[in-house]
PQR file with spaces between the fields and no chain letter, atoms N, CA, C, O and H, PARSE charges and radii, in Angstrom:
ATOM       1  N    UNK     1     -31.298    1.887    9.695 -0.4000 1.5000
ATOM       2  CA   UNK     1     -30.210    2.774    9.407 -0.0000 2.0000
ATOM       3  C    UNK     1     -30.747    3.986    8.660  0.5500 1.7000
ATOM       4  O    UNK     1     -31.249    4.017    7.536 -0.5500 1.4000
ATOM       5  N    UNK     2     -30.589    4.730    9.307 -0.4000 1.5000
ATOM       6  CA   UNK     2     -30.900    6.594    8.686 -0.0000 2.0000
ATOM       7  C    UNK     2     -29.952    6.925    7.205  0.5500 1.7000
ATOM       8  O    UNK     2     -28.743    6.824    6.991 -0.5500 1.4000
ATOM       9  H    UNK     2     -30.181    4.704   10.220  0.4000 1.0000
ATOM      10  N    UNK     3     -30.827    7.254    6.538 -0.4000 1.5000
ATOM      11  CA   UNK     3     -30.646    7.840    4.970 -0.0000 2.0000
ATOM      12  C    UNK     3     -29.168    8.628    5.159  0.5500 1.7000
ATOM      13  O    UNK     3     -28.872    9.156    6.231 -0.5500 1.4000
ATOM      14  H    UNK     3     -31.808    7.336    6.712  0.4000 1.0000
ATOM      15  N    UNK     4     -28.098    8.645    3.753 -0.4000 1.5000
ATOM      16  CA   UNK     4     -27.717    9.167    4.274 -0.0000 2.0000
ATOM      17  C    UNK     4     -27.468    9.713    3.057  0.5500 1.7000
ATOM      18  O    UNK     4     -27.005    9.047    2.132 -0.5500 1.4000
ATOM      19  H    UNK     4     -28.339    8.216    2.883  0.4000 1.0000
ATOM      20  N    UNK     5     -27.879   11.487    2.931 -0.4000 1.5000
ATOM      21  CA   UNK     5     -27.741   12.493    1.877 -0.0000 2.0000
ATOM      22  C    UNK     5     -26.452   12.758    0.801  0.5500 1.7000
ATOM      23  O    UNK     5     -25.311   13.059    1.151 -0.5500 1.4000
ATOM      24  H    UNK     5     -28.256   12.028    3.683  0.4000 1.0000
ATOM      25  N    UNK     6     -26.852   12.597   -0.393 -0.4000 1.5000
ATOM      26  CA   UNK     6     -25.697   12.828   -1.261 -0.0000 2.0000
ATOM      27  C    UNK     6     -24.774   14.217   -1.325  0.5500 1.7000
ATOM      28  O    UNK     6     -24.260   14.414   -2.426 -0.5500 1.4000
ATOM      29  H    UNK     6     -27.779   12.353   -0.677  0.4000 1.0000
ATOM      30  N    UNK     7     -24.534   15.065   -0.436 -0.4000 1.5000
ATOM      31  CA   UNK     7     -23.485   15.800   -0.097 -0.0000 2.0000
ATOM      32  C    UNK     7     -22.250   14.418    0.376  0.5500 1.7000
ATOM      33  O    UNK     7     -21.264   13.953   -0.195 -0.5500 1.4000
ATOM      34  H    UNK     7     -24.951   14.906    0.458  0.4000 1.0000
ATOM      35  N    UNK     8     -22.871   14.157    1.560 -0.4000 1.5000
ATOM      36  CA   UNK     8     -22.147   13.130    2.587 -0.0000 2.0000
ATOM      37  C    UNK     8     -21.956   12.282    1.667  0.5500 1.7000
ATOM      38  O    UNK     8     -20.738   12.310    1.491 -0.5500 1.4000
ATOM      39  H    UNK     8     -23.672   14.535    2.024  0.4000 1.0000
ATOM      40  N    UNK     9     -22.369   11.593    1.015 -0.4000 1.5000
ATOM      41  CA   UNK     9     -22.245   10.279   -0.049 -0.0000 2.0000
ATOM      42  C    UNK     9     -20.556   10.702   -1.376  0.5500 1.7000
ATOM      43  O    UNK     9     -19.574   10.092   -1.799 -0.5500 1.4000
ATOM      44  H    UNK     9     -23.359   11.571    1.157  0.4000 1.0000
ATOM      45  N    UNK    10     -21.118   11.959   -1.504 -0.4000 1.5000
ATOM      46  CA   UNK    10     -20.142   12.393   -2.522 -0.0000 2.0000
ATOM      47  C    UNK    10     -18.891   12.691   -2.096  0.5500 1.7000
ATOM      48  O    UNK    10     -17.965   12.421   -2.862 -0.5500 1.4000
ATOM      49  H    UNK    10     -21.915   12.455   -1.161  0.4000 1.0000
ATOM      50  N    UNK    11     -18.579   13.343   -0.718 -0.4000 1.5000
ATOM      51  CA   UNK    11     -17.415   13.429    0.047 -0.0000 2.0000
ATOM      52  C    UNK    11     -16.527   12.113    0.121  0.5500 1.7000
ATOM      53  O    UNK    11     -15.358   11.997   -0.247 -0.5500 1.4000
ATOM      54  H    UNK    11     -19.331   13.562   -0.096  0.4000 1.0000
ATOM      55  N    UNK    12     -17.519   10.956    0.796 -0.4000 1.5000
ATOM      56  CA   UNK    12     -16.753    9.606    1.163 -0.0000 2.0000
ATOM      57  C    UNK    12     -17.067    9.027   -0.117  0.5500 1.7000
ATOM      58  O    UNK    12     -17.683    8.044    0.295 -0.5500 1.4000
ATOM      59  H    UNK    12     -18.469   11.051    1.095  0.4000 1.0000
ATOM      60  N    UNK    13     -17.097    8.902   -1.611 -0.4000 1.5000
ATOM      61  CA   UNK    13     -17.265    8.302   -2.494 -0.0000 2.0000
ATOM      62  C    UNK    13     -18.049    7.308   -2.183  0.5500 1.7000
ATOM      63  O    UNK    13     -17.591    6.202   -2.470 -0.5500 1.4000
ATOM      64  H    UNK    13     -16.597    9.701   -1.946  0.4000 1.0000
ATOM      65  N    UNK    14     -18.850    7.325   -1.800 -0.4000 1.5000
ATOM      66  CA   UNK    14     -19.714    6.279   -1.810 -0.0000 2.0000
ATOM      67  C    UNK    14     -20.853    5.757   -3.170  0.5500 1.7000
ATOM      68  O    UNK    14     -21.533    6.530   -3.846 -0.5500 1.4000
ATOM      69  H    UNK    14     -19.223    8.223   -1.566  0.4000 1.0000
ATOM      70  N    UNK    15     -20.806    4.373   -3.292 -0.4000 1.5000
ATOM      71  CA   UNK    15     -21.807    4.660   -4.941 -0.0000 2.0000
ATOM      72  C    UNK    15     -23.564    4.595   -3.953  0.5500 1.7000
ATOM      73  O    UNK    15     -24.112    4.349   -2.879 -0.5500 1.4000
ATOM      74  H    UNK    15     -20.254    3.745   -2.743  0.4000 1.0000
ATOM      75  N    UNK    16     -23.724    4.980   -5.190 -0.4000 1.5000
ATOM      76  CA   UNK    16     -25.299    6.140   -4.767 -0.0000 2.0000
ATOM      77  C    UNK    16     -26.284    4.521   -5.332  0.5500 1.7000
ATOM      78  O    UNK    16     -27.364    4.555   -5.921 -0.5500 1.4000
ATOM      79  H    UNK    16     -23.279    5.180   -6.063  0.4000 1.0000
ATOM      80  N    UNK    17     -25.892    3.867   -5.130 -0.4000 1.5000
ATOM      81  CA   UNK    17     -27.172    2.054   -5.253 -0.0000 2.0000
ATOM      82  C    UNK    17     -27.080    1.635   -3.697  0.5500 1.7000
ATOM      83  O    UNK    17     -27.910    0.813   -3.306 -0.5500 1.4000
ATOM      84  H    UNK    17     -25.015    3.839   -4.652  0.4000 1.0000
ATOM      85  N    UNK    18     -26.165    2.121   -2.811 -0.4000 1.5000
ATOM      86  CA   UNK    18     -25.676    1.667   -1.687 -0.0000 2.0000
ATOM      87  C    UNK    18     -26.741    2.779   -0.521  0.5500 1.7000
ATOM      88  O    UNK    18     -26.886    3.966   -0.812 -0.5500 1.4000
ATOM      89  H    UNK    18     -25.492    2.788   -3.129  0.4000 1.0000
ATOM      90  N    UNK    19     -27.198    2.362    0.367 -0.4000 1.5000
ATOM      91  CA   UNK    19     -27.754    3.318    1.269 -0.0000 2.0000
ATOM      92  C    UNK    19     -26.834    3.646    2.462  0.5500 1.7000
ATOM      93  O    UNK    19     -27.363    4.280    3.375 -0.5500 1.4000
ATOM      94  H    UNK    19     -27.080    1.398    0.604  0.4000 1.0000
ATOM      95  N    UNK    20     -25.681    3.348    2.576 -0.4000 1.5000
ATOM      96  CA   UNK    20     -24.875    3.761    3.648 -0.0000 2.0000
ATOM      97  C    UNK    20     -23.455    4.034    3.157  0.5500 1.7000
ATOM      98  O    UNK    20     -22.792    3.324    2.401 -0.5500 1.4000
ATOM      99  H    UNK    20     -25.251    2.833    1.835  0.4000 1.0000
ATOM     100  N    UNK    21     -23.039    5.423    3.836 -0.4000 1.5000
ATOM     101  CA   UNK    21     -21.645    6.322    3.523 -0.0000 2.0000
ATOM     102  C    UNK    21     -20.467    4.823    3.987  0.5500 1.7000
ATOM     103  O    UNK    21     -20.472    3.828    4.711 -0.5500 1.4000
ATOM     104  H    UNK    21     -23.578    6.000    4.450  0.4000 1.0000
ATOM     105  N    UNK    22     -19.514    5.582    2.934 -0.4000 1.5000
ATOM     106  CA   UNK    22     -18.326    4.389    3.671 -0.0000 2.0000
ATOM     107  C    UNK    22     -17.669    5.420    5.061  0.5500 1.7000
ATOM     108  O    UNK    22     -18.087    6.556    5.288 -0.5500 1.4000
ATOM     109  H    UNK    22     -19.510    6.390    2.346  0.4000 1.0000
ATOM     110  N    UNK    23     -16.707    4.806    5.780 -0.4000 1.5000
ATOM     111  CA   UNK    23     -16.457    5.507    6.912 -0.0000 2.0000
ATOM     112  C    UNK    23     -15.356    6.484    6.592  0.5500 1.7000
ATOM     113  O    UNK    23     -14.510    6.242    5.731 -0.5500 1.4000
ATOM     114  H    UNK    23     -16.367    3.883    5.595  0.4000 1.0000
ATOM     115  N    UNK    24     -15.384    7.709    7.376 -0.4000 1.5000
ATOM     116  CA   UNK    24     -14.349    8.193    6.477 -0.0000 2.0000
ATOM     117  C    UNK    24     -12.912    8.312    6.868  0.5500 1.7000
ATOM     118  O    UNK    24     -12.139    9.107    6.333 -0.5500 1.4000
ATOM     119  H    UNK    24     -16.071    7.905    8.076  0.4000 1.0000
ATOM     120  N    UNK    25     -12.525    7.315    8.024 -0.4000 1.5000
ATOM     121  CA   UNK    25     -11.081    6.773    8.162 -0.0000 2.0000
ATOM     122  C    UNK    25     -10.946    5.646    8.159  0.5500 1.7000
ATOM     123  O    UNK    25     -10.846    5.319    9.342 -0.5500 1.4000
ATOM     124  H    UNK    25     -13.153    6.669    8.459  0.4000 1.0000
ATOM     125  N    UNK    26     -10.873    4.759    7.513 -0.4000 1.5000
ATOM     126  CA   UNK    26     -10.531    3.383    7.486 -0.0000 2.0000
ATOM     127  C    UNK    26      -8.949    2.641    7.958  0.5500 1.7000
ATOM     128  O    UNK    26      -7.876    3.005    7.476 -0.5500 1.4000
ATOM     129  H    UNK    26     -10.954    5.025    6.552  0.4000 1.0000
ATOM     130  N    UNK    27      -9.092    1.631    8.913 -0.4000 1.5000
ATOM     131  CA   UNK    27      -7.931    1.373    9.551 -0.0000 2.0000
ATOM     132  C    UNK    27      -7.414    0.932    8.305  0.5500 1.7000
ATOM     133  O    UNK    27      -8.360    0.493    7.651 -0.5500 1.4000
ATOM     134  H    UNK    27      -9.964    1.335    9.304  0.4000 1.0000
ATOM     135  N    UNK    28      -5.942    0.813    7.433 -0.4000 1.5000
ATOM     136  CA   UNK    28      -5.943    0.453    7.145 -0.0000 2.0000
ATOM     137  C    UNK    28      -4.601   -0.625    7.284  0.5500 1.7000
ATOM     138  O    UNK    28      -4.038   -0.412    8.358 -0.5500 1.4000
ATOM     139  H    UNK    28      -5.173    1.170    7.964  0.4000 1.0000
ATOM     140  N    UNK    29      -3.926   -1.738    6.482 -0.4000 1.5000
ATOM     141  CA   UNK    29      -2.795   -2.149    7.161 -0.0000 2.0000
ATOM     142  C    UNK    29      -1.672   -1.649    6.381  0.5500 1.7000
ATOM     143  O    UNK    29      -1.919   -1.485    5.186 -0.5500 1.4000
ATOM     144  H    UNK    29      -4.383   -1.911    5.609  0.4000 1.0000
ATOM     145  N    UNK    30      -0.280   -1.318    6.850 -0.4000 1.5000
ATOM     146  CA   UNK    30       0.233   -0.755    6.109 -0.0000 2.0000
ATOM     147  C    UNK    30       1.674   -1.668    5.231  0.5500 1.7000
ATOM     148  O    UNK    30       2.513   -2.396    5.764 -0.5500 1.4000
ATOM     149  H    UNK    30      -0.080   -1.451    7.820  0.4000 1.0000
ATOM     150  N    UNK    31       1.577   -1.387    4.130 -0.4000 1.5000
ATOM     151  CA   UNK    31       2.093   -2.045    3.521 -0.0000 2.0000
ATOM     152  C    UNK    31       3.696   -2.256    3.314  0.5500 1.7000
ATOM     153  O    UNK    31       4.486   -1.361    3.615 -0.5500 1.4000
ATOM     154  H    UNK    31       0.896   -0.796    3.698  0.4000 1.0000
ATOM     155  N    UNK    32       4.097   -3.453    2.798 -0.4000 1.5000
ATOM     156  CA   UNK    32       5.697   -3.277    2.440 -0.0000 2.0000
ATOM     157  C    UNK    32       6.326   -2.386    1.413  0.5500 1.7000
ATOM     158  O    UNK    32       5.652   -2.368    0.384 -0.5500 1.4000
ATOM     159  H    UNK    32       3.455   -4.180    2.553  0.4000 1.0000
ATOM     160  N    UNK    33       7.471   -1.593    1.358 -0.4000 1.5000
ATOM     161  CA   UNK    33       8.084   -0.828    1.161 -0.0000 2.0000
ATOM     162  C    UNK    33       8.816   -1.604   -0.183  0.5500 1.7000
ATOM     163  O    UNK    33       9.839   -2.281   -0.090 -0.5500 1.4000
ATOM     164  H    UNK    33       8.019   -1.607    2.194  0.4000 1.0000
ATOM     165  N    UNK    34       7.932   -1.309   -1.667 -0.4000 1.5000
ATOM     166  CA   UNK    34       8.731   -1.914   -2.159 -0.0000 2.0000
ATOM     167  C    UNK    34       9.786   -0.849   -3.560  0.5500 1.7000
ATOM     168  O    UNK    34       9.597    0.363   -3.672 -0.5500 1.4000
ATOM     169  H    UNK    34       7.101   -0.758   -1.742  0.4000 1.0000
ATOM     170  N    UNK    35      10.615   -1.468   -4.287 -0.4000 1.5000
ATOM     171  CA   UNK    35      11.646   -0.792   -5.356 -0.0000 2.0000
ATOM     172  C    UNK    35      11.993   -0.763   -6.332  0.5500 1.7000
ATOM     173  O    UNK    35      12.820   -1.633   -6.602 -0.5500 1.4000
ATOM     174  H    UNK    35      10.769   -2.452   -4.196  0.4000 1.0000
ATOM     175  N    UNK    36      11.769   -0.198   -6.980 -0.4000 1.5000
ATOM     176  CA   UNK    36      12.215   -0.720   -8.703 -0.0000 2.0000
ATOM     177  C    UNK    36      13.386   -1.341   -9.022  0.5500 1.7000
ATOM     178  O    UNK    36      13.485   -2.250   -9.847 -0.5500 1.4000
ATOM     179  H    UNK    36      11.097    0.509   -6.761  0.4000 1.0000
ATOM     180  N    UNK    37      14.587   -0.702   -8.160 -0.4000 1.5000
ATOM     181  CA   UNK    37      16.138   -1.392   -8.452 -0.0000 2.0000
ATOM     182  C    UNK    37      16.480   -1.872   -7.442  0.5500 1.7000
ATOM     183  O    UNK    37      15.873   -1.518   -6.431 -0.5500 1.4000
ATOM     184  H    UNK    37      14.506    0.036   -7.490  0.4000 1.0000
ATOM     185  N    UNK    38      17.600   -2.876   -7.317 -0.4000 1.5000
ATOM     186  CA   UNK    38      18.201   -3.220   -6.218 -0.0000 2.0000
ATOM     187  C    UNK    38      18.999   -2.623   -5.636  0.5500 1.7000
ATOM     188  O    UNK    38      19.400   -2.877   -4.500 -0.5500 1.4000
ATOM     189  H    UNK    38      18.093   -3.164   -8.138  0.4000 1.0000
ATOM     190  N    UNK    39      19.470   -1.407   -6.606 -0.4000 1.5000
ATOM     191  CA   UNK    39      20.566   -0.123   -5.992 -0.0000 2.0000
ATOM     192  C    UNK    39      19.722    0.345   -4.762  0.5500 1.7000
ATOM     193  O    UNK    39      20.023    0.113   -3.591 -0.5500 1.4000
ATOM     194  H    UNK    39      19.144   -1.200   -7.528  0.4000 1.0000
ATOM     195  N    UNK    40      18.321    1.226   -5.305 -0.4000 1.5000
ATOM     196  CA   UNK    40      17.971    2.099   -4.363 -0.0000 2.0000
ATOM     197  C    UNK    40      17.625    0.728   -3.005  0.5500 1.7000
ATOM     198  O    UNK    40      18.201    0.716   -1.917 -0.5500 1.4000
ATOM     199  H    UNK    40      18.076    1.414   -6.256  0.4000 1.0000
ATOM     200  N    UNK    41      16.763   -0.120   -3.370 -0.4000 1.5000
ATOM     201  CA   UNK    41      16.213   -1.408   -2.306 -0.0000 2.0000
ATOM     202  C    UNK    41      18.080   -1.971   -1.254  0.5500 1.7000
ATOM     203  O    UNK    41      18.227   -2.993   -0.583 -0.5500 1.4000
ATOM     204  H    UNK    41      16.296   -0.111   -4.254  0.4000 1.0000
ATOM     205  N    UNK    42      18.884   -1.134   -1.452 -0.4000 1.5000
ATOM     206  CA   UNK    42      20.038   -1.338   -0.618 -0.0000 2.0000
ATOM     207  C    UNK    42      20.608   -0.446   -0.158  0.5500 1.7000
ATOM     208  O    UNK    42      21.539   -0.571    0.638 -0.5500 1.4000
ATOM     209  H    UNK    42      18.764   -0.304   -1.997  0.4000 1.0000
ATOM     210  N    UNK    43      20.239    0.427   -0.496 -0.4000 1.5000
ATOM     211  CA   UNK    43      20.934    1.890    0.052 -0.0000 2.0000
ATOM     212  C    UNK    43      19.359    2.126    1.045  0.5500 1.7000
ATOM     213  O    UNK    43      19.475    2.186    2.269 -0.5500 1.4000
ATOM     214  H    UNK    43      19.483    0.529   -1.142  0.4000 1.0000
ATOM     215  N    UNK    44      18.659    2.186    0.726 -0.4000 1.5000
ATOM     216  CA   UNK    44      17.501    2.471    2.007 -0.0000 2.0000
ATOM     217  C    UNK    44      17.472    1.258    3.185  0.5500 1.7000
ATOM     218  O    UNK    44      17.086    1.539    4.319 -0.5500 1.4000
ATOM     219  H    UNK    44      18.564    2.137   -0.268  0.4000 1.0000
ATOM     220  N    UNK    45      17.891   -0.052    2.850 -0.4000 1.5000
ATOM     221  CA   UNK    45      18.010   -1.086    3.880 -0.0000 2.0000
ATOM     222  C    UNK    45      19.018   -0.969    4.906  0.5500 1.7000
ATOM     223  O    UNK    45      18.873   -1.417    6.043 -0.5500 1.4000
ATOM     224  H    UNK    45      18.205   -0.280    1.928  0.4000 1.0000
ATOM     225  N    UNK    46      20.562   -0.052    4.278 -0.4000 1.5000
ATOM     226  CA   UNK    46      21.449    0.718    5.187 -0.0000 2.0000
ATOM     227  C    UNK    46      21.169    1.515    5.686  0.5500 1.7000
ATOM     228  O    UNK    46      21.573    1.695    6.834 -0.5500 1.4000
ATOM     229  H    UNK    46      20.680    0.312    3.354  0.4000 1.0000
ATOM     230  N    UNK    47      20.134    2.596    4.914 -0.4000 1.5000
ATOM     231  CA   UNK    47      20.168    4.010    5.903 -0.0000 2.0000
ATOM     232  C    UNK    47      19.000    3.559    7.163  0.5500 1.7000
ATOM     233  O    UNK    47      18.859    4.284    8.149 -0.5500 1.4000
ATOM     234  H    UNK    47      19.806    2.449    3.981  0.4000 1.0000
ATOM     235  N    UNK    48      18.243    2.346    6.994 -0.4000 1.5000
ATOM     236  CA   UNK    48      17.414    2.014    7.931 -0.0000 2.0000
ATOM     237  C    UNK    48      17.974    1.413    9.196  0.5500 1.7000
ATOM     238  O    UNK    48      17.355    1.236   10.245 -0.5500 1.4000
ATOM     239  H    UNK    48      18.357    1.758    6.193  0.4000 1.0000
ATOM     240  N    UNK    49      19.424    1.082    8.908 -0.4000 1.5000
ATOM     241  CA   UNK    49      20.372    0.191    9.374 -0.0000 2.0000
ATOM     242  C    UNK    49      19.939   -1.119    9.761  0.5500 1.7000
ATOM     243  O    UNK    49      20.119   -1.548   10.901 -0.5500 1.4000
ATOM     244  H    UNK    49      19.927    1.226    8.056  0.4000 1.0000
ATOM     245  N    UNK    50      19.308   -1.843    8.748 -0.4000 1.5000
ATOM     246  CA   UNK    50      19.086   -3.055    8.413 -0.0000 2.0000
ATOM     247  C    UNK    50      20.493   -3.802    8.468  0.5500 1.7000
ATOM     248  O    UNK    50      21.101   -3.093    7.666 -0.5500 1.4000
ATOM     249  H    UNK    50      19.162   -1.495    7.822  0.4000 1.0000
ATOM     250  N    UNK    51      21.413   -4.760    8.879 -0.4000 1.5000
ATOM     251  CA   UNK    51      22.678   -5.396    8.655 -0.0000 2.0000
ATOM     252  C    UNK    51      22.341   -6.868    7.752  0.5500 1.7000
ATOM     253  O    UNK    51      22.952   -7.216    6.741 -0.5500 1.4000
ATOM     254  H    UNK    51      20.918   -5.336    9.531  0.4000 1.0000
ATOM     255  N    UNK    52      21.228   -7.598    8.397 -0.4000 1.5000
ATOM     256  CA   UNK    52      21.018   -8.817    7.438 -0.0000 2.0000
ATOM     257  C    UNK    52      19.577   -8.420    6.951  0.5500 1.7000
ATOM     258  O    UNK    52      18.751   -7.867    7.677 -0.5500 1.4000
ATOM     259  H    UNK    52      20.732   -7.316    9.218  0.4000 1.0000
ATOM     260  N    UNK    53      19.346   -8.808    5.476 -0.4000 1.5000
ATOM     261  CA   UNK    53      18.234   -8.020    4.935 -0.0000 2.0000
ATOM     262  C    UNK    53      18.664   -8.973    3.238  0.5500 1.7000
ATOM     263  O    UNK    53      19.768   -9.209    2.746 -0.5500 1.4000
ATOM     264  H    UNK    53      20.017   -9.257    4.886  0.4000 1.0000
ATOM     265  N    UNK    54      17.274   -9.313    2.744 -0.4000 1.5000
ATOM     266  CA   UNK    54      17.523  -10.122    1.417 -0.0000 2.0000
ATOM     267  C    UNK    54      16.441   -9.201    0.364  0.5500 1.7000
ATOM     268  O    UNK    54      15.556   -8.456    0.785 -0.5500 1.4000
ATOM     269  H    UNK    54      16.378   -9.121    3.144  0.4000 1.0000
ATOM     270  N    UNK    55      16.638   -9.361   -0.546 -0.4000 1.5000
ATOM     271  CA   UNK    55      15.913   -8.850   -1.623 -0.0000 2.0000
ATOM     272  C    UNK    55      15.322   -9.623   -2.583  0.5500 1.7000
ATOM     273  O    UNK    55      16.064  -10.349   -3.246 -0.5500 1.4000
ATOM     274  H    UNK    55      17.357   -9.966   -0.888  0.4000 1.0000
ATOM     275  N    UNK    56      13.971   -9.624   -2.835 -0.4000 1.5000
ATOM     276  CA   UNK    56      13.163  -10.254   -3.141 -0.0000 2.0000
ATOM     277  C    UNK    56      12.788   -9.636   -4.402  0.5500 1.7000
ATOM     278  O    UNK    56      13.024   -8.438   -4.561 -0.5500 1.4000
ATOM     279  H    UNK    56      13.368   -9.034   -2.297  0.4000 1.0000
ATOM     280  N    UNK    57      12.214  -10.340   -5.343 -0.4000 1.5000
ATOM     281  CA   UNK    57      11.988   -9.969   -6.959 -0.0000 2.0000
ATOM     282  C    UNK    57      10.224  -10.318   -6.197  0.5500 1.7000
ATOM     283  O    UNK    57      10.008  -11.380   -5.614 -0.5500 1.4000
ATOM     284  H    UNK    57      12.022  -11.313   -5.213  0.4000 1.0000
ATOM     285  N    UNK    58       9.193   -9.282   -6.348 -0.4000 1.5000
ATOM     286  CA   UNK    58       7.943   -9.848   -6.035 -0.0000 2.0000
ATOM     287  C    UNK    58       7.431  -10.219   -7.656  0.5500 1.7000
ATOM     288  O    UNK    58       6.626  -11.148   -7.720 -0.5500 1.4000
ATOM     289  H    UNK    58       9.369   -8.419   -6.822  0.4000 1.0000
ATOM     290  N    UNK    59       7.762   -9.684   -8.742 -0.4000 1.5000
ATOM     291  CA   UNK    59       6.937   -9.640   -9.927 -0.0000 2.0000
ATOM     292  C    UNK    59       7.788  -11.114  -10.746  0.5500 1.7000
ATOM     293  O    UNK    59       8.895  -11.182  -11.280 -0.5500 1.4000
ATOM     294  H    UNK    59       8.417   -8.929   -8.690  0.4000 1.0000
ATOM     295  N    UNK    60       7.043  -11.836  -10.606 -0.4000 1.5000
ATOM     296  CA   UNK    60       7.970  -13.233  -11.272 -0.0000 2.0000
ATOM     297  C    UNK    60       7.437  -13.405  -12.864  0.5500 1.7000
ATOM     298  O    UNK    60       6.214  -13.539  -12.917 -0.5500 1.4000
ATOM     299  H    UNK    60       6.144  -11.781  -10.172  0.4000 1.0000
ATOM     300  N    UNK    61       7.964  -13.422  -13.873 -0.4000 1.5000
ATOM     301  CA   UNK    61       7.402  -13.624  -14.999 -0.0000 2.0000
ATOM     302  C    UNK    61       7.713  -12.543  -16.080  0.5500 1.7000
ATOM     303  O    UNK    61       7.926  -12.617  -17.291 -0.5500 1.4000
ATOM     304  H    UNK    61       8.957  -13.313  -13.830  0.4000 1.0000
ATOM     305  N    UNK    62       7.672  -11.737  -15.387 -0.4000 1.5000
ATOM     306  CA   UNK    62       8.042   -9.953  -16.256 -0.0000 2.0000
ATOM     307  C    UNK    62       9.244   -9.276  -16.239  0.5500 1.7000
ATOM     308  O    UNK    62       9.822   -8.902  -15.219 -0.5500 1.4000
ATOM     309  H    UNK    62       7.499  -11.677  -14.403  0.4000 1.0000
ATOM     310  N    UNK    63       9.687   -9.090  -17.593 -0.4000 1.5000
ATOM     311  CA   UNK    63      10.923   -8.291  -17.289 -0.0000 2.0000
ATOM     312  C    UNK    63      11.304   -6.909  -16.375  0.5500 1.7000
ATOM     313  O    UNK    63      12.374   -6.316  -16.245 -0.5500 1.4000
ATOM     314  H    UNK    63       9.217   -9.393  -18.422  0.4000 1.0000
ATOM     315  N    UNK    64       9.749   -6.620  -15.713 -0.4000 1.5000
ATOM     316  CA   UNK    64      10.080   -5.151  -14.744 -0.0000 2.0000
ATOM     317  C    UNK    64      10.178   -5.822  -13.412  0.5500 1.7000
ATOM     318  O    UNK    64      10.058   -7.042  -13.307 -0.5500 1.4000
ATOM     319  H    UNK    64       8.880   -7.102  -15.819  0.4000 1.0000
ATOM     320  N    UNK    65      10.430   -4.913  -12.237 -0.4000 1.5000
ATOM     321  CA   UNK    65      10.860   -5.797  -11.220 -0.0000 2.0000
ATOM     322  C    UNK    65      10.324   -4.933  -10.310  0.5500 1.7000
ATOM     323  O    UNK    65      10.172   -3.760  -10.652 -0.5500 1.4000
ATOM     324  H    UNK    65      10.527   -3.921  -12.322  0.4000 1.0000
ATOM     325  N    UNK    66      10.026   -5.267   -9.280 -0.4000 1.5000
ATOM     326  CA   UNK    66       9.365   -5.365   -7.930 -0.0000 2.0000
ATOM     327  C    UNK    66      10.150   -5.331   -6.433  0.5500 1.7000
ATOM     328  O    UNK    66       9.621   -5.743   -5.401 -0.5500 1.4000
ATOM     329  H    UNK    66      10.150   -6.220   -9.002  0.4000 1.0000
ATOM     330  N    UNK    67      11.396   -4.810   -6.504 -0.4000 1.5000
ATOM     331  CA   UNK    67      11.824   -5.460   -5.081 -0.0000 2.0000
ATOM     332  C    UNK    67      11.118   -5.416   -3.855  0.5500 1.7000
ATOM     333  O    UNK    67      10.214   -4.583   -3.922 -0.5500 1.4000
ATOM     334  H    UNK    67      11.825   -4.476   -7.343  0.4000 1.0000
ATOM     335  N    UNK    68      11.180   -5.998   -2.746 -0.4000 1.5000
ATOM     336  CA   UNK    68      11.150   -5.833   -1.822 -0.0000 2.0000
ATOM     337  C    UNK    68      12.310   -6.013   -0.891  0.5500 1.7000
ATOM     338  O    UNK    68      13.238   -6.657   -1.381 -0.5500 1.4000
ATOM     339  H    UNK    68      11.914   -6.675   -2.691  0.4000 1.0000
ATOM     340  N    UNK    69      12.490   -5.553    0.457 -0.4000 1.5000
ATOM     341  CA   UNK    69      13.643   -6.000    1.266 -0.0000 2.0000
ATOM     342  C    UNK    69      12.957   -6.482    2.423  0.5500 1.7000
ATOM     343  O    UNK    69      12.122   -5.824    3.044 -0.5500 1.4000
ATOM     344  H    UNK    69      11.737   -5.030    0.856  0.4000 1.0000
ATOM     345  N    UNK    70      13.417   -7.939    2.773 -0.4000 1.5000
ATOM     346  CA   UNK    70      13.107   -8.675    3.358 -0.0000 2.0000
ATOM     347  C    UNK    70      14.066   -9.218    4.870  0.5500 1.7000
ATOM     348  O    UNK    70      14.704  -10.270    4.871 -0.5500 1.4000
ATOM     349  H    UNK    70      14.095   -8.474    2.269  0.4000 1.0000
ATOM     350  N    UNK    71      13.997   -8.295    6.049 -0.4000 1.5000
ATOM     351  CA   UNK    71      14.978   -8.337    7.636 -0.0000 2.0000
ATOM     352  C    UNK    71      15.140   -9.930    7.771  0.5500 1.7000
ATOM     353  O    UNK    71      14.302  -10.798    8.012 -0.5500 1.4000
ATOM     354  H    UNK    71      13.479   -7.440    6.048  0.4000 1.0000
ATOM     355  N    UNK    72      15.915   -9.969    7.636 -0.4000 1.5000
ATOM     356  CA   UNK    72      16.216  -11.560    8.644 -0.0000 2.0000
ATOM     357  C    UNK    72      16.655  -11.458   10.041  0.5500 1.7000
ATOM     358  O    UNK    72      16.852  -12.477   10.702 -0.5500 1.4000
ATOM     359  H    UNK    72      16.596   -9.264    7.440  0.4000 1.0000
């Protein structure tokens, strides 16, 4: 594998102990849509026109909250 110069290294953050650039689009997967309140996590599940749809607390333990909305 061919060297690859710290211009290129510094663009894609790559750390400089590593001899190869990271790529510079990575597929990545895209994630769930989550909410701080259950107000807004229900008004976006309508305007999506979601009809059956549950709401999920992801952060268990902590008084801040996490929603997610979950299609049935």
């Amino acid at each position: 594998m061919a060297k690859v110069h710290t211009r290129t290294k510094r663009k894609m953050a790559s750390p400089t102990h590593l001899k190869s650039a990271r790529p510079e689009n990575r597929d990545r997967k895209t994630r769930p849509k989550t909410f701080k309140t259950e107000e807004s996590a229900k008004k976006w599940a309508e305007a999506q026109g979601l009809k059956k749809f549950e709401l999920k607390n992801i952060r268990i333990g902590t008084k801040d909250k996490k929603i997610r909305v979950i299609s049935l």
